[in-house]
C-alpha positions in Angstrom: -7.7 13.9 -4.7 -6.9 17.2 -3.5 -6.6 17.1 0.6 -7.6 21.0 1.2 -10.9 21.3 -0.9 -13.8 21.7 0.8 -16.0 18.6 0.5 -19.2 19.8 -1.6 -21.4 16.6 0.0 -23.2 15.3 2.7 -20.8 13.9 5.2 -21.3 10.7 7.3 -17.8 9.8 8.8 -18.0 6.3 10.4 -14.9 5.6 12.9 -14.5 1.7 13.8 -18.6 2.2 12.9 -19.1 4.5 15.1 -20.4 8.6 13.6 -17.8 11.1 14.1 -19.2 14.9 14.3 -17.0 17.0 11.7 -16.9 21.1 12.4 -18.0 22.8 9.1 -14.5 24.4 8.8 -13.0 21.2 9.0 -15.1 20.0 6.3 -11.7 18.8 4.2 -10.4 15.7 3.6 -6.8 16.2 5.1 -8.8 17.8 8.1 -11.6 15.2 8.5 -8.2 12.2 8.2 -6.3 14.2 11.0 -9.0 14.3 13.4 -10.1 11.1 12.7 -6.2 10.0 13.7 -6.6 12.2 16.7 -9.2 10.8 18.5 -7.7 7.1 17.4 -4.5 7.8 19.3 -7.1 9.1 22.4 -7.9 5.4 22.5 -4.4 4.6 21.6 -5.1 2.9 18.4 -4.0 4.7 14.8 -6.1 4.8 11.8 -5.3 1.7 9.9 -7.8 2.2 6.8 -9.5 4.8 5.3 -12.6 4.7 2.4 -14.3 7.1 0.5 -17.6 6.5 -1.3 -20.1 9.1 -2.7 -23.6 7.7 -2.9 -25.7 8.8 -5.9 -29.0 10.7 -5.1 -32.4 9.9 -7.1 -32.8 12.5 -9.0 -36.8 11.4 -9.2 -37.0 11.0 -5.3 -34.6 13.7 -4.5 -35.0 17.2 -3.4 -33.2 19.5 -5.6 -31.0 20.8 -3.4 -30.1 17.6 -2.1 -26.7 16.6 -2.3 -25.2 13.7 -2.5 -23.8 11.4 0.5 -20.2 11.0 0.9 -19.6 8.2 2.8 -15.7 8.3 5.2 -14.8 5.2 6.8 -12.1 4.6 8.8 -10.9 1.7 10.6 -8.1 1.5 13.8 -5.7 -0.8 14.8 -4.2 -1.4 18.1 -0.5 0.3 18.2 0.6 -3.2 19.5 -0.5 -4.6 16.2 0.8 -2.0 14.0 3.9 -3.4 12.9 2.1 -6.6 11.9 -0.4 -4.2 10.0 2.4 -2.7 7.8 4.1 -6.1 7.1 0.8 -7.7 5.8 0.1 -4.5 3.5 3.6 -4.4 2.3 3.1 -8.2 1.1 -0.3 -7.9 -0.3 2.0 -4.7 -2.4 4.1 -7.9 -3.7 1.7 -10.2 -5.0 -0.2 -7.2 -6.5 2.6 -6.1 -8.7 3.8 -10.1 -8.8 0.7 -10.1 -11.0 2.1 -7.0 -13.1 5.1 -8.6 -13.5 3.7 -11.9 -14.7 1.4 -9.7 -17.2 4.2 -8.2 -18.6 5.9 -11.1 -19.0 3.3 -12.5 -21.2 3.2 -9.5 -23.5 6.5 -10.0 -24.0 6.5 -13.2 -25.6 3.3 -12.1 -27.7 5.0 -8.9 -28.6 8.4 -10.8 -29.6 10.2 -8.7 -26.6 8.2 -4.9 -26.9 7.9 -3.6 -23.4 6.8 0.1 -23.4 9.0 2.3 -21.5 5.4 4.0 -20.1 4.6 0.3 -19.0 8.0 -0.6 -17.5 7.7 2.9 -15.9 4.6 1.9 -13.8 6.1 -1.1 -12.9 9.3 0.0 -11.8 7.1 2.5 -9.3 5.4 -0.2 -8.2 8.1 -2.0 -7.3 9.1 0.0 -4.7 5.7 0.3 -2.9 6.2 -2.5 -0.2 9.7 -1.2 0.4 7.9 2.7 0.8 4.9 0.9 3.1 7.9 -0.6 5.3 9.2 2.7 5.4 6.4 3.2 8.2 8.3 1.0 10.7 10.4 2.7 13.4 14.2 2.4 12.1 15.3 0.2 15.2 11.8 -2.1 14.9 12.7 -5.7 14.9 13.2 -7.0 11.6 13.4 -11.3 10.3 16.1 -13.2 12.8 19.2 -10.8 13.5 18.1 -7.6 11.1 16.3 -4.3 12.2 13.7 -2.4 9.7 16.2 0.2 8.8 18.8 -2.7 7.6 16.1 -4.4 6.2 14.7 -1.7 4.2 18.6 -0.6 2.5 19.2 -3.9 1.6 16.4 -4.3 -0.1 16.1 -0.8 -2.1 19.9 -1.8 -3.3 18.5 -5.2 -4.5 15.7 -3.1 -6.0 18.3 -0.5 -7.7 20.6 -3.2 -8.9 17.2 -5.2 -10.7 16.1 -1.9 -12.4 19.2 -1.3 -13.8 19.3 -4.8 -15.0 15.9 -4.8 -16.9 16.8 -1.1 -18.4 19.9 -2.3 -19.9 17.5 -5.4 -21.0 15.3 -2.9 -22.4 18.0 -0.9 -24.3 19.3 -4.2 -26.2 15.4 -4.7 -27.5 16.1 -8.3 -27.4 12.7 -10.7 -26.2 15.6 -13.5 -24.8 17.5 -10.7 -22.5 14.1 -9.0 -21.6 12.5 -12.1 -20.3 15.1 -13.0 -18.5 15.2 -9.7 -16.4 12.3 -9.8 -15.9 11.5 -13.5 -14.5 14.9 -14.4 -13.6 15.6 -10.8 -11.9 12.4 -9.3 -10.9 10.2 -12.0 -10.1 13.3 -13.4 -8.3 13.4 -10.5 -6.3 10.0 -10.5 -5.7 9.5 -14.0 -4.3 12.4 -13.6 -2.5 10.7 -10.5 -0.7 7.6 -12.0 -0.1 9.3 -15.1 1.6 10.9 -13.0 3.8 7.9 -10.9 4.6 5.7 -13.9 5.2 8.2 -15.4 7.7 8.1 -11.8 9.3 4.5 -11.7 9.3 4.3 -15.2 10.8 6.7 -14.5 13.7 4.2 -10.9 14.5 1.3 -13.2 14.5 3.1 -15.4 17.5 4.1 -12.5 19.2 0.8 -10.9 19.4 -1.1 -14.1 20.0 1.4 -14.6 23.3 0.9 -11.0 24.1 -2.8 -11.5 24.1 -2.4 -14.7 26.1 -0.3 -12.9 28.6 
């Protein structure tokens, strides 16, 4: 999507469900986000999701100048909750490319060891997702038991470094025994590893905002 062309639709831009009023010359969709993120932090919340759909018109029912309806919809979160907001979509980032990684490991064995370097490609992008997401957190944000984000975060993209090297030189043998075993032993490994930890972070986020809200 390109951010600075104009939108060539009807616009209806729901906040939290509520109609937000867009300027004509603000009629883009990097301008319509950072508004949308302005009047969140007025309520001191931050935009937390954002959708786009564009509604087909009846071309029998229709006028024809009618344009179609493009739908914006964005959803806040309370600052408080924020952290706990990046850690959840950093582990949903794991189980989606778990999948990929199981996938792949299927082919694998079908294809006698053929993995793609386009395919393992996408996957090593994907790979580092969750660790880009956590790259949201404030450096000095409190981390598992005794780390930080910003220790968190290095340890992991070494992890990550030291497992891609490991399935490229897997990769460069051609050899279906070496190449599975990167790949579950190394990256799935990894993986489950990550989302352990994440899932005790997430669970620990939970307590702290359900004693916050008690308090």
């Amino acid at each position: 999507m390109k951010m600075n062309v104009p939108i060539e639709h009807q616009l209806l831009v729901l906040l939290d469900g509520q109609p937000v009023s867009i300027p004509p010359e603000m009629q883009t969709f990097k301008a319509i986000y950072s508004r949308l993120n302005s009047l969140a932090l007025q309520q001191q919340r931050i935009v937390s999701a954002l959708s786009m759909e564009v509604e087909s018109v009846n071309c029998l029912a229709a006028s024809p100048r009618q344009k179609p309806l493009c739908r914006i919809t964005a959803t806040t979160t309370n600052m408080e909750h924020l952290h706990l907001h990046i850690v959840h979509t950093a582990l949903q980032q794991v189980e989606q490319v778990r999948e990929l990684v199981q996938d792949a490991v299927v082919d694998v064995q079908i294809n006698e060891g053929c993995l793609s370097h386009a395919r393992w490609r996408e996957l090593a992008e994907s790979l580092q997702e969750p660790l880009v997401t956590l790259s949201a957190l404030p450096e000095a944000a409190c981390g598992p038991p005794g780390t930080n984000a910003n220790q968190l975060r290095k340890w992991q993209f070494e992890q990550l470094t030291a497992v891609r090297n490991d399935v490229d030189e897997a990769c460069r043998r051609n050899n279906a025994t070496s190449l599975l075993y990167a790949l579950e032993n190394r990256v799935l490994a990894w993986l489950n590893s990550l989302r352990d930890m994440l899932s005790l972070w997430r669970e620990t986020l939970l307590l702290e905002c359900r004693l916050t809200t008690v308090a």
